[in-house]
C-alpha atoms as an extended CHARMM CRD file, in Angstrom:
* protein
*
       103  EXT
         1         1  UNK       CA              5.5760000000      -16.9060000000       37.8060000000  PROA      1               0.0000000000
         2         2  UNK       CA              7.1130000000      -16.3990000000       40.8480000000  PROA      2               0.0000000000
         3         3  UNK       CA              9.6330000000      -19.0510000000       42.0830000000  PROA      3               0.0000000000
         4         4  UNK       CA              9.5030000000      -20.2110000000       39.0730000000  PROA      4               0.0000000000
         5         5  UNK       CA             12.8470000000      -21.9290000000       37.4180000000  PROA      5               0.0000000000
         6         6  UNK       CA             12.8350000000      -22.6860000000       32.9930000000  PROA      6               0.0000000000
         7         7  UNK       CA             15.6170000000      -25.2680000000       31.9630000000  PROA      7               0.0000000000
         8         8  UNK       CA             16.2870000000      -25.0880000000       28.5940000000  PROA      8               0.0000000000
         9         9  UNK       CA             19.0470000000      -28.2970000000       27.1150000000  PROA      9               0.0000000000
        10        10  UNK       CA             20.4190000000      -27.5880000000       23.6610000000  PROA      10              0.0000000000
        11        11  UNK       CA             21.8110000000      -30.6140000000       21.5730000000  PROA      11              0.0000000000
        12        12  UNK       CA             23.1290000000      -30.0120000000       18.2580000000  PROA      12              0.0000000000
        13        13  UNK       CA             26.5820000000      -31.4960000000       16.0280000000  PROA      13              0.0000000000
        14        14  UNK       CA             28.3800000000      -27.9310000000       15.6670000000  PROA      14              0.0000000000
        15        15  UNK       CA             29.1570000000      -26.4000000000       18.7380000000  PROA      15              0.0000000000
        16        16  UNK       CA             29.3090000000      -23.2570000000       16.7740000000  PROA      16              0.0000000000
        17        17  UNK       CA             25.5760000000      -23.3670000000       16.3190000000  PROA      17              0.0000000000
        18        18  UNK       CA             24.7930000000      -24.1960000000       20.0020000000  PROA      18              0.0000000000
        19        19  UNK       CA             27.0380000000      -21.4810000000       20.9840000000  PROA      19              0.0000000000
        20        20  UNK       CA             25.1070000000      -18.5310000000       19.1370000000  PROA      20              0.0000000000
        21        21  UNK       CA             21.9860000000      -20.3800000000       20.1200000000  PROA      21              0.0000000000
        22        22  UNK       CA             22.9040000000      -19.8570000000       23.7570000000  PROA      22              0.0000000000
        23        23  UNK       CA             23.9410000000      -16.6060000000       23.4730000000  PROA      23              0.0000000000
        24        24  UNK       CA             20.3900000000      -15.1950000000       21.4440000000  PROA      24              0.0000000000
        25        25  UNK       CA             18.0930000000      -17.2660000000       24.4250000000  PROA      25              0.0000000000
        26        26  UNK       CA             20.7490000000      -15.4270000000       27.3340000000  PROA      26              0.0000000000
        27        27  UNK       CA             20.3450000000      -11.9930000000       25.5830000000  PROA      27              0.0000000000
        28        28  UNK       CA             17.0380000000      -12.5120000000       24.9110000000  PROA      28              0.0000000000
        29        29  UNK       CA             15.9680000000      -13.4640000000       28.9850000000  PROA      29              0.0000000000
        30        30  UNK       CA             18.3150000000      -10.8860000000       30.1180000000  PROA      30              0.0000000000
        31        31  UNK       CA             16.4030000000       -8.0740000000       28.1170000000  PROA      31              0.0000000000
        32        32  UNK       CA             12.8620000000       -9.2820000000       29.1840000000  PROA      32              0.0000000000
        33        33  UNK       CA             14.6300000000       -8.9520000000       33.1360000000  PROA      33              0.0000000000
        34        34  UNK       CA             14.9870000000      -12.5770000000       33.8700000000  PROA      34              0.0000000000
        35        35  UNK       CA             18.0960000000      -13.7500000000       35.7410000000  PROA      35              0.0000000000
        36        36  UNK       CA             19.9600000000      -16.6400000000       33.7100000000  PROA      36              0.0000000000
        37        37  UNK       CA             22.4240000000      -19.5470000000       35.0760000000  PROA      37              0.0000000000
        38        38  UNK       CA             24.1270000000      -20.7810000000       32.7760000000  PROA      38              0.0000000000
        39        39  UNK       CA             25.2190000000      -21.9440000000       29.5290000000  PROA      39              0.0000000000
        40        40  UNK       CA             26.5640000000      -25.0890000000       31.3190000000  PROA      40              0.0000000000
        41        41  UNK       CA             28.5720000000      -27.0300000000       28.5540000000  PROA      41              0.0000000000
        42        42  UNK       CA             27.5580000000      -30.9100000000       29.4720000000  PROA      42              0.0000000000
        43        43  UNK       CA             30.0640000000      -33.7780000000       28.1260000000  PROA      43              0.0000000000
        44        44  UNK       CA             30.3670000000      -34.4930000000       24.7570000000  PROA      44              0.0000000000
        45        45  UNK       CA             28.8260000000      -37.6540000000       23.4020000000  PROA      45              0.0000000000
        46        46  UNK       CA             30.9040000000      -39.3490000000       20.6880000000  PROA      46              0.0000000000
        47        47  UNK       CA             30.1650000000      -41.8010000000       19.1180000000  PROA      47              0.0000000000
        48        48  UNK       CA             32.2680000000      -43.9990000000       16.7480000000  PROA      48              0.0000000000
        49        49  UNK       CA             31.3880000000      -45.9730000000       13.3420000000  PROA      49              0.0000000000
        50        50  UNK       CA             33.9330000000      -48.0190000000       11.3800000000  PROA      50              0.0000000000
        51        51  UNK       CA             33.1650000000      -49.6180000000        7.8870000000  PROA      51              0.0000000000
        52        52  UNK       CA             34.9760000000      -52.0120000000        6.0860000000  PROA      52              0.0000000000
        53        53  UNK       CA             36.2020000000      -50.0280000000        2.9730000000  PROA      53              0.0000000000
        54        54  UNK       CA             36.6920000000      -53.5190000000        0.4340000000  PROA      54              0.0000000000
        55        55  UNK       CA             33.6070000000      -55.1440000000       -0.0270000000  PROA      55              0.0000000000
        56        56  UNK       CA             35.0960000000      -58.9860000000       -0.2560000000  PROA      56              0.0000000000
        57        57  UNK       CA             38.2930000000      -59.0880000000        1.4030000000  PROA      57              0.0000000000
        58        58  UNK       CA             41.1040000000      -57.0040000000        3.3770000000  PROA      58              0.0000000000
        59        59  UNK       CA             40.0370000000      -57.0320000000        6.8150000000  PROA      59              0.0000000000
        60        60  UNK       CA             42.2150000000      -54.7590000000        8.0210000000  PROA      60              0.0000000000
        61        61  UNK       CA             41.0650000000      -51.5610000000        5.3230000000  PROA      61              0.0000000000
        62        62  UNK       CA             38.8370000000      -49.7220000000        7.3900000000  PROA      62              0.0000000000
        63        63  UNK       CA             37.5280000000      -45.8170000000        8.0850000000  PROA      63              0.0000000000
        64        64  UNK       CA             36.2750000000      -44.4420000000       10.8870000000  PROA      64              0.0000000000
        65        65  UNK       CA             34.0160000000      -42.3260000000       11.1030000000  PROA      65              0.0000000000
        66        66  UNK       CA             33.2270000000      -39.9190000000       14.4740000000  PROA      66              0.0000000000
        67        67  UNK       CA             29.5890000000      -38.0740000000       15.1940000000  PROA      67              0.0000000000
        68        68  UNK       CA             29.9760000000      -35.9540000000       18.3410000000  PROA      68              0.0000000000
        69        69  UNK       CA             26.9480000000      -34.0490000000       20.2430000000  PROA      69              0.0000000000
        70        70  UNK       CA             27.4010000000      -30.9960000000       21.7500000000  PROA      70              0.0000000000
        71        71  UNK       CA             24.5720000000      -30.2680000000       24.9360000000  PROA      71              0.0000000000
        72        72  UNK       CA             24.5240000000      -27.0220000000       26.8210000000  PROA      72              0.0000000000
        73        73  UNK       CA             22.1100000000      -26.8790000000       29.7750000000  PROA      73              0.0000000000
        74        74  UNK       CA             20.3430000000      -23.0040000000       31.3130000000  PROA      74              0.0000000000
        75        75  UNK       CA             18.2050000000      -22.4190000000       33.9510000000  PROA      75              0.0000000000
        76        76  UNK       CA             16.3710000000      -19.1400000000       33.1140000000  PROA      76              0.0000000000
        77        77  UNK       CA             15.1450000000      -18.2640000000       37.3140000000  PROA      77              0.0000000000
        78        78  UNK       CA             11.8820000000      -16.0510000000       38.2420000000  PROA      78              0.0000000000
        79        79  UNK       CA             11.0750000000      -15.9530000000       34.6930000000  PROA      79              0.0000000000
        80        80  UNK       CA              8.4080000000      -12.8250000000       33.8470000000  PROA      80              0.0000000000
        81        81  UNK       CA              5.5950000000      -13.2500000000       30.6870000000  PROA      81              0.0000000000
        82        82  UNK       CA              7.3450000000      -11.2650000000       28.5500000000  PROA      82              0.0000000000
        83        83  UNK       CA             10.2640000000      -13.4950000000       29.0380000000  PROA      83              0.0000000000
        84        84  UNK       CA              8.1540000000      -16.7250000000       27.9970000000  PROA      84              0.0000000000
        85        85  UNK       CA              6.5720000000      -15.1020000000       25.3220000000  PROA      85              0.0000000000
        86        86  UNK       CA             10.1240000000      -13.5640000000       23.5160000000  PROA      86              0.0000000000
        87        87  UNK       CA             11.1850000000      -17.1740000000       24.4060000000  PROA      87              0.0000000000
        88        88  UNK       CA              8.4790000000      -18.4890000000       22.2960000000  PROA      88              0.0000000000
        89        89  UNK       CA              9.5110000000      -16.1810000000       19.5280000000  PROA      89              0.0000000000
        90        90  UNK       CA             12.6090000000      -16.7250000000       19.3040000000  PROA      90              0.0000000000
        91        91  UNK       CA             14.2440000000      -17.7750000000       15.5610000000  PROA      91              0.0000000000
        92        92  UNK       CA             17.1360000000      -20.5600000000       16.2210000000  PROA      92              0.0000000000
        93        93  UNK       CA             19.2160000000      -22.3480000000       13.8600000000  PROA      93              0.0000000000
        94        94  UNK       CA             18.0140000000      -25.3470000000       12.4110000000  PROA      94              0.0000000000
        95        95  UNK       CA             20.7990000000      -28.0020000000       13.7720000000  PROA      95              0.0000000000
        96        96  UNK       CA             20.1430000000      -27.0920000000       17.3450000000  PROA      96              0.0000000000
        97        97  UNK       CA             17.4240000000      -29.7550000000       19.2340000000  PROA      97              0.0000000000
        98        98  UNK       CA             15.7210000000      -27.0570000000       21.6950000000  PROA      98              0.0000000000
        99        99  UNK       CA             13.9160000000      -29.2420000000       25.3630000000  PROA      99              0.0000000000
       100       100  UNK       CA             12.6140000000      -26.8180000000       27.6410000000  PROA      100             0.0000000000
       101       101  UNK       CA             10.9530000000      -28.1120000000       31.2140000000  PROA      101             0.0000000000
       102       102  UNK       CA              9.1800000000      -25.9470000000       33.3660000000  PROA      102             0.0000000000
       103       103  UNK       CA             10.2500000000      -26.4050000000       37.1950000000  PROA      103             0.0000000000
């Protein structure tokens, strides 16, 4: 796989998550001898829902509610097989949404 570039793109609500996420698939390249670029933290999408608390009247009772998305973006470069296969074997949390392209 030489020349080769892997971009992984993590999504998930708890940056918490995405952060230990990042951190297993860097240690986990790095060990199998694979250089890493990266994480890149990309903006933060927020997006914002407001409800009318009374169900008749009272306009102005309202809550708002906020859902942000965390992304992180890494480019694992020149990676070997035994990079792609610990890659593939790897246990992440269950709130992070994993996209890997090969480039």
């Amino acid at each position: 796989m030489d020349n080769q570039r892997i971009r992984i793109r993590l999504k998930a609500f708890d940056y918490r998550l995405i952060d230990q996420s990042a951190k297993e698939i860097v240690e986990t390249a790095k060990r199998t001898g694979a250089q890493v670029k990266g994480p890149i933290p990309l903006p933060i999408k927020r997006e914002i829902f407001t409800v009318l608390t009374s169900p008749h009247v009272n306009k102005d009772a309202r809550d708002q509610y906020e859902l942000r998305t965390h992304k992180r973006l890494m480019d694992i470069v020149n990676p070997t097989d035994k990079t792609v296969d610990a890659l593939m074997k790897l246990d992440l949390a269950a709130g992070v949404d994993v996209q890997i392209r090969l480039g």
